[in-house]
N, C-alpha and C positions, 0 to 999 in steps of 0.2 A: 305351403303344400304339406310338409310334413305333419304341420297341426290340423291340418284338415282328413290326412289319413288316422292318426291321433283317434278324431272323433268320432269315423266312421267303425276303429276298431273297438270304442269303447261301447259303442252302440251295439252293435252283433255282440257283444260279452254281455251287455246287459240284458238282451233276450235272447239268450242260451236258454236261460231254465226253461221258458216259454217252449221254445222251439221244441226241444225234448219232451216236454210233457206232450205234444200234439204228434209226435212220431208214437209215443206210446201209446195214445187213444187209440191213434189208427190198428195198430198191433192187436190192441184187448178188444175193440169194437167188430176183429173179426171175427176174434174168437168167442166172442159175447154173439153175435149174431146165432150162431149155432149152439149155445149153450142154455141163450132166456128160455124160458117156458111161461105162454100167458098159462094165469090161473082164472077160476071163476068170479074171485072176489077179492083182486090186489088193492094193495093200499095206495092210494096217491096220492104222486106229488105232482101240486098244481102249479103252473108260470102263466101267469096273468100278460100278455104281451109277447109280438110275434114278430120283432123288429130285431134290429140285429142282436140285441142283448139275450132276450127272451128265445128268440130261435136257437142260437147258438147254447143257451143253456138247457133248453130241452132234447136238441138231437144229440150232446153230449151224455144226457143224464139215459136216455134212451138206449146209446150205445152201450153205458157202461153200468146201469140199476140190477142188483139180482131179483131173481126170480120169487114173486109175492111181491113186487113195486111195478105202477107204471106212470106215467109222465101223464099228464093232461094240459094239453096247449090251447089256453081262451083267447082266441083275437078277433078283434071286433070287425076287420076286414078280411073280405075274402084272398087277400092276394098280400105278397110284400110286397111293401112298398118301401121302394128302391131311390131313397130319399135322397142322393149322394147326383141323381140328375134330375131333382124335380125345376131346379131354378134355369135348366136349359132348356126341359121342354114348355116350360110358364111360357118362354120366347121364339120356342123354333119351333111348326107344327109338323106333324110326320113320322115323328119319334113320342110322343105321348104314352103308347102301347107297352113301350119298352119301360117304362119306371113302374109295372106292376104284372110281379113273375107270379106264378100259380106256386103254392105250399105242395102239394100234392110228388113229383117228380121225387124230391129228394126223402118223402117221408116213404117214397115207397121202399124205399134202400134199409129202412130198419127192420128190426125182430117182427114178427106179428104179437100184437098185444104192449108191445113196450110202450104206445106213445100212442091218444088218441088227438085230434084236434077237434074244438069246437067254435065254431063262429059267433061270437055273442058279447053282449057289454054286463061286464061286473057293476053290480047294484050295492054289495053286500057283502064283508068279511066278517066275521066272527072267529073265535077263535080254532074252531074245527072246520070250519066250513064254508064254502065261498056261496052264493046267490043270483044268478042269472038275471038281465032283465025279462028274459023267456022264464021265468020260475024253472030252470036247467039248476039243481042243487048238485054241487059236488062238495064231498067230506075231504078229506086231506089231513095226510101225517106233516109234512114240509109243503111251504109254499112261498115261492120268489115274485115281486112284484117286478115288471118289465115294461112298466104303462108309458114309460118316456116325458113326455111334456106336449103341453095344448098350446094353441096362436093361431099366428093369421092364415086363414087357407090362400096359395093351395099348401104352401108347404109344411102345412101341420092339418091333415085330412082327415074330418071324419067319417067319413062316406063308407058307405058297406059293402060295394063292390067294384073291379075295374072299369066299367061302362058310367059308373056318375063320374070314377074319380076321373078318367081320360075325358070326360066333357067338362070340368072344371078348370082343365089346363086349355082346353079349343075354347074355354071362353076367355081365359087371361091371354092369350093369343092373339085374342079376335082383339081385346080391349088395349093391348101396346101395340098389334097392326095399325088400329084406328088413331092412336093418341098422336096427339101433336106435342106436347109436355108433358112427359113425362114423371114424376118424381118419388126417388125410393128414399124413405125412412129408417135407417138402419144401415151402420159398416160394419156389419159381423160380413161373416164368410158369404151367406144368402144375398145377402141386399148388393155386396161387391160383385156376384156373379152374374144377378140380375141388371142391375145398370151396367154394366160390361159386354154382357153379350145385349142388350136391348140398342146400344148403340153402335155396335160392332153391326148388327146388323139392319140396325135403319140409322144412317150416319146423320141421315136428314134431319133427325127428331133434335129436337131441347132435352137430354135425361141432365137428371141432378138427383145429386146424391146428398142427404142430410144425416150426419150425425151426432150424436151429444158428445162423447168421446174427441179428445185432441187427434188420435191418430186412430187410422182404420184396422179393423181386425186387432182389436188393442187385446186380447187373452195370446195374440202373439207376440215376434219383436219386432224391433223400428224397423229391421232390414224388410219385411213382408209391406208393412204400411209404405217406406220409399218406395217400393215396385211398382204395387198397386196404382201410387200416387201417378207415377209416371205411367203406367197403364194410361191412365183416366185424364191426362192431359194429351198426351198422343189421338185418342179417342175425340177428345173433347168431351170429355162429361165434366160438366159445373159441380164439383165437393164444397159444402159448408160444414165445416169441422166445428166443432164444442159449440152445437146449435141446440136450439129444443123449436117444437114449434108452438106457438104462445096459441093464436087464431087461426083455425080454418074459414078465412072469410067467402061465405058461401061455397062456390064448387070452381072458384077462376082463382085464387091467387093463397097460400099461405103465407102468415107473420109470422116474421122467426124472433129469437128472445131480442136479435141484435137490431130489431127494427126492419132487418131487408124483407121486401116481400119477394116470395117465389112463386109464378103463374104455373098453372100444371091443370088439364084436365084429365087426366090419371097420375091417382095416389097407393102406392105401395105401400103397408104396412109389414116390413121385415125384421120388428119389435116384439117386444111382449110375451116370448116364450115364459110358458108356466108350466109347472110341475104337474105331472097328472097321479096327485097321491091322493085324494079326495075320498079314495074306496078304505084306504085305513083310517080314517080322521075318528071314527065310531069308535072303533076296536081301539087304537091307540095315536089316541092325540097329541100323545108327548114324544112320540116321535116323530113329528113332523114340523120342523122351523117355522120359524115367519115368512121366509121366502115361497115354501112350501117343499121342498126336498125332503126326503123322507132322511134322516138321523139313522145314521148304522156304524154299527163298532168297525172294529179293524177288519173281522169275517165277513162282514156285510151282511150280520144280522142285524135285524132294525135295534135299535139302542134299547127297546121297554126290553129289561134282564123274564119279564113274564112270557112271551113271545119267542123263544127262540130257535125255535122250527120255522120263523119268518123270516125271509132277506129282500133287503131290494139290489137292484141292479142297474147302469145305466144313469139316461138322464135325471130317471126320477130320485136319485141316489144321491147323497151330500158327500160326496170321495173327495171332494178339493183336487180334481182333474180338469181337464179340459173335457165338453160333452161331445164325443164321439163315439159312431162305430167302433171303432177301432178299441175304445177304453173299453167299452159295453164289453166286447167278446175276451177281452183279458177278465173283467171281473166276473162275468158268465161259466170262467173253468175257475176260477179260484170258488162260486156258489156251489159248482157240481160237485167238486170235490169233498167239499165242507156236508154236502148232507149224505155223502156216501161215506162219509166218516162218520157221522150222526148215526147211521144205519148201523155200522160196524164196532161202536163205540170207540173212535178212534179220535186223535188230537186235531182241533180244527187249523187251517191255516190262514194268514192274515192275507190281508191283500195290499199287493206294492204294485204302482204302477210301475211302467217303464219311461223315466219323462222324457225321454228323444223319441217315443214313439208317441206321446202324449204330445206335445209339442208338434208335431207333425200334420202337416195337410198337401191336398194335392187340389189348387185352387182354380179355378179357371180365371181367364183374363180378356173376353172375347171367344170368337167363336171358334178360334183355330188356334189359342193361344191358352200357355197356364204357366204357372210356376208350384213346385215341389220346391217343400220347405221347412225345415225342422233344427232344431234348438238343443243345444247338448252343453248343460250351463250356463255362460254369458259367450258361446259360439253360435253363430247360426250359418247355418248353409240355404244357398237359393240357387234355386237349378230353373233356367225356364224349359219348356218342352213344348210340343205342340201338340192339341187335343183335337180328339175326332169329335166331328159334329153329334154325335150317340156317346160323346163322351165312353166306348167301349161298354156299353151298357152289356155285350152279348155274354163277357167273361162272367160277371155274376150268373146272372142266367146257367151260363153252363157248370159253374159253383154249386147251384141250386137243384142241380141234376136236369134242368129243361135245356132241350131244343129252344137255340134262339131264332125267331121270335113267337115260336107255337104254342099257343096258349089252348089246348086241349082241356076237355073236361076229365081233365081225372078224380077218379074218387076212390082210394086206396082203399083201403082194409081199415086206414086209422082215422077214416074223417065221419065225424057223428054229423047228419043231417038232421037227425030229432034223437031226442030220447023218450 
């Protein structure tokens, strides 16, 4: 007991600094509200990407850039997307609407002129200037890349507005309603939530779960894989641990390395996440791995020493973290900071995670069940809880400054429809 309060104190000590830099934002962003002045021809700074990392580091930089800067937000969707419940509504229909909030709400709460947003897919970096596929040219002093990583839909989407993306969820809906065997490819966090609630809520079906890894959710520890384990036996879902699949023979059965075959007429792929750094590979190719992760020093500027008004952030970022929201918007205030010292000619700061908050997740297990779970050393703690079917989707929403569930057409002062 005592070494569990122990960990819980070393935790809160270790995002102190955190905590206090974000009571201070709020303090200067009010008084920054009333202080910006847009000009006719500010210099900006562009964030490629609108997801948690890219958001969080533009409405930062928004709140706190002087006067002669303004932010420019490229996302290739109209909406966030609210990726933390796409693996429950893939299964539960009703709730779809809810994992993609309008940008608009909370952008209306800035300066006028500090932040505009534009909807569009980057073609083209160079070293001043980014390239639209709409030929949309923006120059730029500083610019963070925020593009995340690509894979399987639905849960890595590229769709360009709410109405495809909520029809790609009503047809993976339609298609494990229908399925008689089911089976998911992958034991990260995605593929465990997916086979969990798909059998949680049709007890009926065959799900099995395949993965190459000995233990599930293995970027955790054993304690989260035992739960789970027990989850999926309770359930009944059939786990093949340190599998590959060799053959997809036709569309009735896969061969696995060990020889079993598995019958399934629905096949989940919840593999294959890639880096989405593609748009720097022209401008600098040496800063981008074999894996594909974009190379950044300790600031999170990208590693080419020629480039250093450039940062990336997030998944698309080599930080040696865990790939989370949660990381995203820690390295997001260590970016803002870093180019408003640039501005100021002031000393950049590194960036340190927090590893019990890196460590951390909040998992589902079923459709009314989860476990909270995080890592402080060779400690871990597991707390099970019980989850709403919207998985609380409203509280972002109301984060994001929207009425939940009204998705109104807003169009603020800072959203470019053309230029």
């Amino acid at each position: 007991m005592f070494a569990n309060i122990l960990m819980y104190a070393q935790i809160v000590i270790s995002a102190l600094p955190h905590i206090h830099n974000q009571i201070l934002l709020k303090i200067r962003s009010r008084i920054h509200y009333y202080t910006y002045k847009a000009v006719p021809e500010p210099l900006n700074i562009v964030v490629i990407g609108g997801s948690f990392g890219g958001l969080t580091l533009a409405l930062e930089l928004a709140n706190t850039i002087p006067t002669g800067y303004r932010v420019v937000l490229v996302e290739k969707r109209s909406h966030f997307g609210y990726t933390w419940v796409f693996p429950r509504v893939s299964v539960v229909e009703g709730h779809e609407h809810k994992a993609f909030i309008p940008y608009g709400p909370i952008l209306q709460s800035l300066p006028q002129g500090a932040l505009i947003l534009k909807q569009g897919v980057v073609v083209e970096v160079s070293e001043k200037r980014i390239i639209l596929q709409d030929g949309t040219v923006f120059d730029f002093e500083y610019l963070a890349i925020a593009t995340g990583s690509t894979g399987f839909a639905p849960w890595h989407q590229s769709l360009e507005n709410k109405t495809q993306g909520m029809e790609t969820f009503q047809t993976m809906q339609n298609s494990i309603r229908e399925a008689t065997h089911l089976v998911v490819i992958g034991g990260g966090a995605v593929g465990v939530e997916i086979a969990s609630d798909a059998k949680s809520k049709y007890p009926e079906k065959q799900v099995t779960l395949i993965h190459s890894r000995d233990t599930l959710l293995n970027t955790f520890g054993k304690r989260l894989h035992d739960h789970a384990m027990q989850v999926f036996a309770q359930l009944g879902v059939n786990v093949y641990l340190g599998e590959r699949v060799l053959v997809e023979d036709g569309s009735t059965s896969l061969v696995l390395k060990s020889g079993k075959e598995v019958p399934f007429d629905l096949l989940l792929q919840c593999t294959g996440q890639r880096p989405a750094s593609n748009i720097l590979a022209t401008l600098s190719s040496s800063s981008i791995s074999p894996s594909g992760t974009i190379l950044v020093q300790k600031t999170l500027q990208i590693l080419d020493p020629e480039h250093p008004n450039i940062y990336a952030l997030g998944d698309v970022a080599k930080t040696g973290g865990v790939k989370m929201g949660r990381a995203a918007a820690l390295q997001a205030s260590v970016v803002a900071q870093n180019i408003r010292n640039m501005i100021f000619g002031k000393a950049l700061k590194d960036y340190q995670s927090i590893p019990a908050l890196d460590s951390a997740i909040d998992l589902t297990l079923g459709l009314t069940s989860g476990a909270v779970y995080f890592r402080h050393g060779d400690k871990e703690i597991l707390l099970e809880r019980k989850k709403d079917i919207d998985l609380e989707a409203g509280k972002l929403w109301k984060l994001l400054g929207a009425k939940p569930f009204e998705d109104e057409a807003y169009v603020p002062h800072c959203v470019l429809r053309s230029l």
